[in-house]
C-alpha positions, -999 to 999 in steps of 0.1 A, spaced: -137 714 337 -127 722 298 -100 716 281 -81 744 271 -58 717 245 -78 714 211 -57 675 208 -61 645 194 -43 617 209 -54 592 182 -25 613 160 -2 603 187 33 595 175 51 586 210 61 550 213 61 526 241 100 514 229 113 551 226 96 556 265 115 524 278 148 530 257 150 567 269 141 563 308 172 532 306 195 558 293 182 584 315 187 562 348 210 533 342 220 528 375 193 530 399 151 539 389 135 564 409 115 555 442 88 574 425 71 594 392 50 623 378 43 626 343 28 657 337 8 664 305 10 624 305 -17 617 277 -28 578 278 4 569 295 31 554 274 63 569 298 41 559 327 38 524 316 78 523 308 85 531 345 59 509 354 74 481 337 107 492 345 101 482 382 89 525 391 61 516 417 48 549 424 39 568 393 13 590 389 -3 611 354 -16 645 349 -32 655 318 -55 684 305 -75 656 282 -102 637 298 -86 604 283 -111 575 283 -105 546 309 -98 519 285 -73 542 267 -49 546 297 -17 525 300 -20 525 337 -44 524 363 -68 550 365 -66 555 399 -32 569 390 -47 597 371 -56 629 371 -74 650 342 -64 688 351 -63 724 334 -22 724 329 -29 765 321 -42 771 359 -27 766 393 -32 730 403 -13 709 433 -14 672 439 1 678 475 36 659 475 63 659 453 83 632 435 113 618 430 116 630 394 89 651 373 84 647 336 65 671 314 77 663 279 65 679 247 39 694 268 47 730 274 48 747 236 9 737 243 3 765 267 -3 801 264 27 826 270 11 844 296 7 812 318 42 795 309 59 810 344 31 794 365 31 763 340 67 760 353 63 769 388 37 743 392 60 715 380 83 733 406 59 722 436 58 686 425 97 679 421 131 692 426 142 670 397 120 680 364 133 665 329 115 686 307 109 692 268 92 715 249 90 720 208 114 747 191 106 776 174 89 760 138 88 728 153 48 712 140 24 697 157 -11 700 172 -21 733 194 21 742 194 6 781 205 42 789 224 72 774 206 104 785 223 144 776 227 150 761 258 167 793 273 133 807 272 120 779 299 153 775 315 151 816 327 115 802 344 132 776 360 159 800 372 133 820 383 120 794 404 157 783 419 164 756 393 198 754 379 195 734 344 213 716 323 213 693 284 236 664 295 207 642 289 200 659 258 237 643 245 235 609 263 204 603 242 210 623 209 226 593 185 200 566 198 180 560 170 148 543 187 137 574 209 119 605 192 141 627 168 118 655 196 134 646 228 166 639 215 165 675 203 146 694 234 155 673 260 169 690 297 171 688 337 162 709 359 173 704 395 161 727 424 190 747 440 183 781 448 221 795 454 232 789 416 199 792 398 208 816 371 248 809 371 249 783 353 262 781 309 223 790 287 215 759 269 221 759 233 198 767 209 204 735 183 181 711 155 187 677 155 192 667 120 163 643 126 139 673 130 143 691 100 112 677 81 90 689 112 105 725 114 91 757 90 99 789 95 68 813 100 84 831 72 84 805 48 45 794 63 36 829 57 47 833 19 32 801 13 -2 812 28 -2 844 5 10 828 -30 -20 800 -22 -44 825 -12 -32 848 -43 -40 819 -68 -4 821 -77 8 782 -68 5 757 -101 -29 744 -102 -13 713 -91 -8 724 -63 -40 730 -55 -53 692 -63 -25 680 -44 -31 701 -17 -69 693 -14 -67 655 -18 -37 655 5 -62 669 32 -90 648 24 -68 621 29 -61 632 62 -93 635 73 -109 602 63 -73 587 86 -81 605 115 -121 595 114 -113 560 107 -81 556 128 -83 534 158 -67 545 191 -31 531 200 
């Protein structure tokens, strides 16, 4: 099976305290009986349920992540095309696909969604904004975009999590910005207030506009820029380069 995600996890940015601070927020009162993580890379959520007392947790991911990369037992996992139609055969207690989505094609995104569907009637989900950077982001859409799917598929969704996590500092400036529920029920789906387009202040250094990305392009590509620029520009990539060859996995 291929890979249809062109991503390095080595460039990874997710950490194991954001993971455990956000799924305390998320549930303070009781964990639930069980977990899937979809799009769950080498595991860092997984391992924060894990150690959060979450016995039955499973991962999906396109990646084919290596053994002694996972954070949890590889018997747990499952490496799968996220772009085709793919069933585990039971559902959970709660579904997360976080930061996952903006990674697949438009023209799979309603059966991206419907296959979380199958697995969950609770789905906390999170995908990058319009602008938002990062590797492979090929759909990049407000949440109203996803949360028609959901409605679509008899989900009714909402962003209260999205608040109860926005002013805590230790979890990514990316789920404290993108982050909603969806819950399944069928005779409301649709009803229910759109979700907000908004940035979280925290974001702004990862979001361009295409427009600005696209003037950029032309006045490099024109010779135009300062010839600074240019030597910034180039070393600033080499740079890059000789990290991610030399950099070791989390």
């Amino acid at each position: 099976m291929t890979d249809p995600v062109d991503y390095n996890y080595d460039l990874n940015q997710h950490t194991p305290d954001g993971a455990r601070a956000a799924l305390a927020a998320l549930f303070p009162d009781a964990k639930p009986s069980s977990l899937l993580d979809v799009g769950c890379g080498r595991g860092t959520w997984i391992k924060a349920a894990l150690d959060a007392g979450v016995a039955d947790v499973f991962g999906v991911d396109g990646s084919d992540i290596p053994p002694g990369q996972l954070r949890f037992p590889t018997d747990r996992f499952r490496r799968q095309n996220l772009a085709e139609e793919w069933s585990l055969g039971r559902k959970f207690e709660v579904v997360l696909c976080l930061e996952v989505a903006e990674h697949i094609d438009a023209a799979r995104a309603g059966l991206f969604v419907r296959n979380l569907a199958a697995h969950g009637d609770t789905i906390f989900f999170s995908a990058a904004c319009p602008g938002q950077g990062g590797q492979h982001h090929v759909n990049c859409q407000w949440p109203v975009y996803w949360q028609q799917l959901f409605n679509a598929t008899g989900f009714v969704c909402d962003d209260a999590a999205r608040w109860r996590i926005w002013e805590m500092a230790g979890i990514e400036s990316w789920y404290r910005q993108n982050l909603f529920v969806a819950r399944r029920d069928p005779s409301h789906a649709g009803s229910e207030p759109r979700i907000r387009a908004v940035v979280h202040p925290e974001m702004l250094r990862y979001i361009s506009t295409d427009e600005q990305d696209a003037e950029w392009r032309k006045l490099a590509e024109a010779g135009r820029m300062p010839g600074a620029w240019y030597a910034a520009a180039m070393w600033k990539a080499y740079g890059a380069k000789l990290r991610r060859r030399f950099q070791k996995p989390n």
